[in-house]
C-alpha positions in Angstrom: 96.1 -96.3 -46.1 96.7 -99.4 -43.6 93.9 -98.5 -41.5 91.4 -97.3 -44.5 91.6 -100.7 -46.0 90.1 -102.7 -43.7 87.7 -100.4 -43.4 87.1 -100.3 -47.2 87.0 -104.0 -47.6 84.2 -104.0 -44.7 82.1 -101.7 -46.8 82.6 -102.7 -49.8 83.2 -106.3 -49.9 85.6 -108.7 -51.2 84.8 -109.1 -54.4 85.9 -107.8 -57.4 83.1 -105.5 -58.3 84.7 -103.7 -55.3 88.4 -103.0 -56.6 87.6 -99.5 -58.7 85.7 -97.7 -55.1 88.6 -99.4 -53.0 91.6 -98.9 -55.1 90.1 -95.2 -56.1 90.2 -94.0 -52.8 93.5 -95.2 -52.2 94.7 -93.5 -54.9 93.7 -90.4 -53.5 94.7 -91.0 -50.5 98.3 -90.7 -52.0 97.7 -88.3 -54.2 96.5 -86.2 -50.9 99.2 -86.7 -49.0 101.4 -85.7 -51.8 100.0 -82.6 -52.3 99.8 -81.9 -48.3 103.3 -82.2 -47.9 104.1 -79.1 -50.2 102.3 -77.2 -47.8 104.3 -77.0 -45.0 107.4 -77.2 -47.5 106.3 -73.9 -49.3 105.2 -72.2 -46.0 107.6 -72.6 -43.5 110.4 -74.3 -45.7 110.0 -77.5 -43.9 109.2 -80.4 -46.3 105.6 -82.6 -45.0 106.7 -85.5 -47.0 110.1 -86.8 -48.1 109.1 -86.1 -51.8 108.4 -82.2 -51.2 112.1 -81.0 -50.3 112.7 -79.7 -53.9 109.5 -78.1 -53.3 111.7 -76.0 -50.6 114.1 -74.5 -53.3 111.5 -72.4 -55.0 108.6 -72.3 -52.8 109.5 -71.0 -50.1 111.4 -68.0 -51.7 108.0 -67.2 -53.7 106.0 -67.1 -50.4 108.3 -65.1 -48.8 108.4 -62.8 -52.2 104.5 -62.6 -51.2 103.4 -65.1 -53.7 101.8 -68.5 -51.3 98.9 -68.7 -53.0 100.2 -68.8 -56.5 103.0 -71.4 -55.7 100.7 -73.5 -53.7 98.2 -73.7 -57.0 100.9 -74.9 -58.8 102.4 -77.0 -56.1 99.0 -79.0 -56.0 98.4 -78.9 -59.7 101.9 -80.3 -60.8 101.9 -82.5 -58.1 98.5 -84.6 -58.7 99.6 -84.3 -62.2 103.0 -85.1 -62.4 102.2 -88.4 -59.6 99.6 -89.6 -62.2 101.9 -90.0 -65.2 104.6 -91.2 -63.6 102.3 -94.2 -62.2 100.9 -94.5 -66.1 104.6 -94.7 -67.4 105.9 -96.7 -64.2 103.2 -99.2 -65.0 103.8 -99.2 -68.0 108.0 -99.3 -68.4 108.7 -101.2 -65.1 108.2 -104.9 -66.4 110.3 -104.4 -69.9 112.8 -102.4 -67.9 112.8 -105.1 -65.1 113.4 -108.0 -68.0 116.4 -105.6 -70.3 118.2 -105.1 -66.6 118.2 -108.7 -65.7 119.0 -109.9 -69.7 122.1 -107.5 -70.4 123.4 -105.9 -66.9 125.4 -108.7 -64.6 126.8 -107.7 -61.0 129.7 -105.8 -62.2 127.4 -103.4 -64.0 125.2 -103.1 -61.5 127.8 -102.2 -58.9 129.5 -99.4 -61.4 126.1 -97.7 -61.6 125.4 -97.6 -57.7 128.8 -96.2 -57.7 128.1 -93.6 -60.3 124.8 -93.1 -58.4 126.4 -92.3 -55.0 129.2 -90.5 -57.3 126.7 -87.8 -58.6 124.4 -87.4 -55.3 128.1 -86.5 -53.8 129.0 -83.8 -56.4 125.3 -82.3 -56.7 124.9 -82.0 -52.9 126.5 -78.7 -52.4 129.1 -76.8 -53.4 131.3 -78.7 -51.6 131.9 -82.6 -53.0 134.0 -83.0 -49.4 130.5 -82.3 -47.6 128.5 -84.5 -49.8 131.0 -86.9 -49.5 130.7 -87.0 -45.7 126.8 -86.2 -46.1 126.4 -89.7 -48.3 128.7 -91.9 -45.8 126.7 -91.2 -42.8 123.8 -91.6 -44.9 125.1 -95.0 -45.9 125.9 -95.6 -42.5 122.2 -94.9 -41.0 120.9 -97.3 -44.0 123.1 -100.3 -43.2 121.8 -100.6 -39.6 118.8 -103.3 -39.5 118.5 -106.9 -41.3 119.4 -107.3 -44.6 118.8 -109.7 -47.2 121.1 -112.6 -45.3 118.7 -111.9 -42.5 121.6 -111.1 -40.2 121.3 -107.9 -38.6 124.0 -105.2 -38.8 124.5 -102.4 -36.4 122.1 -103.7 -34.4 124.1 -104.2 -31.3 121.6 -106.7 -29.8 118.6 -105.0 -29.6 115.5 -105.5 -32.0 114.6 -102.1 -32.3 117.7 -101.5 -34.3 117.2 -104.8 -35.7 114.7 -104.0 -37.6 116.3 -100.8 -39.2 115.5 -96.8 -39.0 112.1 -95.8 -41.3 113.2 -94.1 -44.3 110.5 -91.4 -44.0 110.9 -91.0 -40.5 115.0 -90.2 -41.2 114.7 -88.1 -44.1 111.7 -86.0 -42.5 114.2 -85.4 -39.1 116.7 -84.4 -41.4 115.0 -81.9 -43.1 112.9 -80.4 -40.3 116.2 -80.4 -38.2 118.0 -78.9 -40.7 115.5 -76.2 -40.4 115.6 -75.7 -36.8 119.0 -75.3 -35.7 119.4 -72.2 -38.2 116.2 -70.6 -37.4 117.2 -71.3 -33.7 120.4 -70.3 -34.0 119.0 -67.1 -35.9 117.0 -66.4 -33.0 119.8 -66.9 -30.6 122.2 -64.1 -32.3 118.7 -61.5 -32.4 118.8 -61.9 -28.6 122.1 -61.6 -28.2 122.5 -58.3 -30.3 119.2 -57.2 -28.1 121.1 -58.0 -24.5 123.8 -56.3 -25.6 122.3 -52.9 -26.9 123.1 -50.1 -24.4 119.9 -48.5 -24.0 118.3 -52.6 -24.1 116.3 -51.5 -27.8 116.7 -54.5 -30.0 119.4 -54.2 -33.0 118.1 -53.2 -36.2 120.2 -54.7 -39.0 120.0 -54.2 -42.5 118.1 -57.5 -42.7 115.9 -57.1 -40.4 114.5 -53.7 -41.9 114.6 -55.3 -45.5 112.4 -57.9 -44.1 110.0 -55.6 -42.3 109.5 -53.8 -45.5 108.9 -56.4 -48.1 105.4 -56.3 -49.7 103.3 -58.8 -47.8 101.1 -61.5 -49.9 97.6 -59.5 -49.3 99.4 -56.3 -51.3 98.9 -54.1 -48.0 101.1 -51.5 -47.2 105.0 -52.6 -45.7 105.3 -52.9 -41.7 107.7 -49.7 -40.3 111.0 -50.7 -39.6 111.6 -48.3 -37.1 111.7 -49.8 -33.3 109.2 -48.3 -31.1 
């Protein structure tokens, strides 16, 4: 969007005959890119954009269930839809939400509902509220490196790349995709293992494995044999 504006301004002008083409295109732009990152979520369980992780829970199960193309019709559907009205009712509700926050909650308020907000992210995290304890300090830790609103850095140890903070997409996305990694890697690693250490060097068949082999693929062909050659 930073680079197709300039552009945009250049062909359209600046004038405000221009603001419908100009602010049309960016809003599909957005909506684009919000779609696109329920691709990769739904297809290899690793979300494109920060905003497609829940997309994970469900998606990913369905395509491997042999149903991609029906969860990616409703992936793009809900999600053009469901990023259009919440920009109608965030346009809408922000400013008299903005003014009842500011008239009737003072700092103490405010803090006692960033605690119950860090409170409930903890408990729904997992089924351990120890872990999503631990998960939500170091995620509190990564955010309170860079400049805050005192404009004195923190965590920075003298250098301005951490000065200026880590990207909040760039975090969440490592997170996720790494979190997908090391178990498909470490997946991967125990296959070989069971393979090296077959007698006859055949590669182990588990009960996984074979289930796998023989679940119905997405075209409705017939099930791969789970026998080893």
């Amino acid at each position: 969007m930073a680079i197709s504006l300039p552009i945009l301004i250049s062909i359209f002008g600046f004038t405000p005959d221009a603001l419908l083409p100009i602010l049309g295109f960016l809003i599909g732009v957005m909506k684009g890119a919000t779609v696109g990152g329920a691709v990769p979520a739904i297809l290899f369980n690793t979300p494109g954009t920060p905003d497609a992780y829940m997309t994970t829970l469900d998606g990913h199960p369905m395509a491997l269930n042999g149903q991609a193309g029906k969860v990616l019709r409703v992936a793009h559907f809900s999600s053009a839809s469901g990023d259009t009205f919440s920009d109608i009712v965030l346009i809408l509700c922000a400013p008299f939400l903005a003014v009842m926050v500011e008239a009737y909650l003072d700092l103490p308020e405010k803090t006692a509902l960033l605690i119950l907000s860090l409170a409930f992210i903890s408990s729904v995290i997992g089924r351990s509220v120890g872990k999503g304890l631990i998960s939500m300090g170091l995620g509190l830790l990564v955010a309170y490196v860079g400049t805050g609103d005192d404009f004195y850095p923190r965590l920075s140890f003298g250098t301005q790349t951490l000065a200026d903070g880590f990207p909040v997409a760039t975090v969440i996305l490592g997170v996720l995709i790494l979190g997908e990694v090391f178990p498909r890697s470490s997946a991967a690693l125990r296959i070989s293992g069971r393979s090296a250490g077959s007698p006859t060097g055949a590669p182990a068949w588990s009960r996984a494995a074979t289930s796998a082999c023989t679940a119905p693929t997405s075209g409705g062909s017939r099930p791969m044999s789970a026998a080893p050659p």
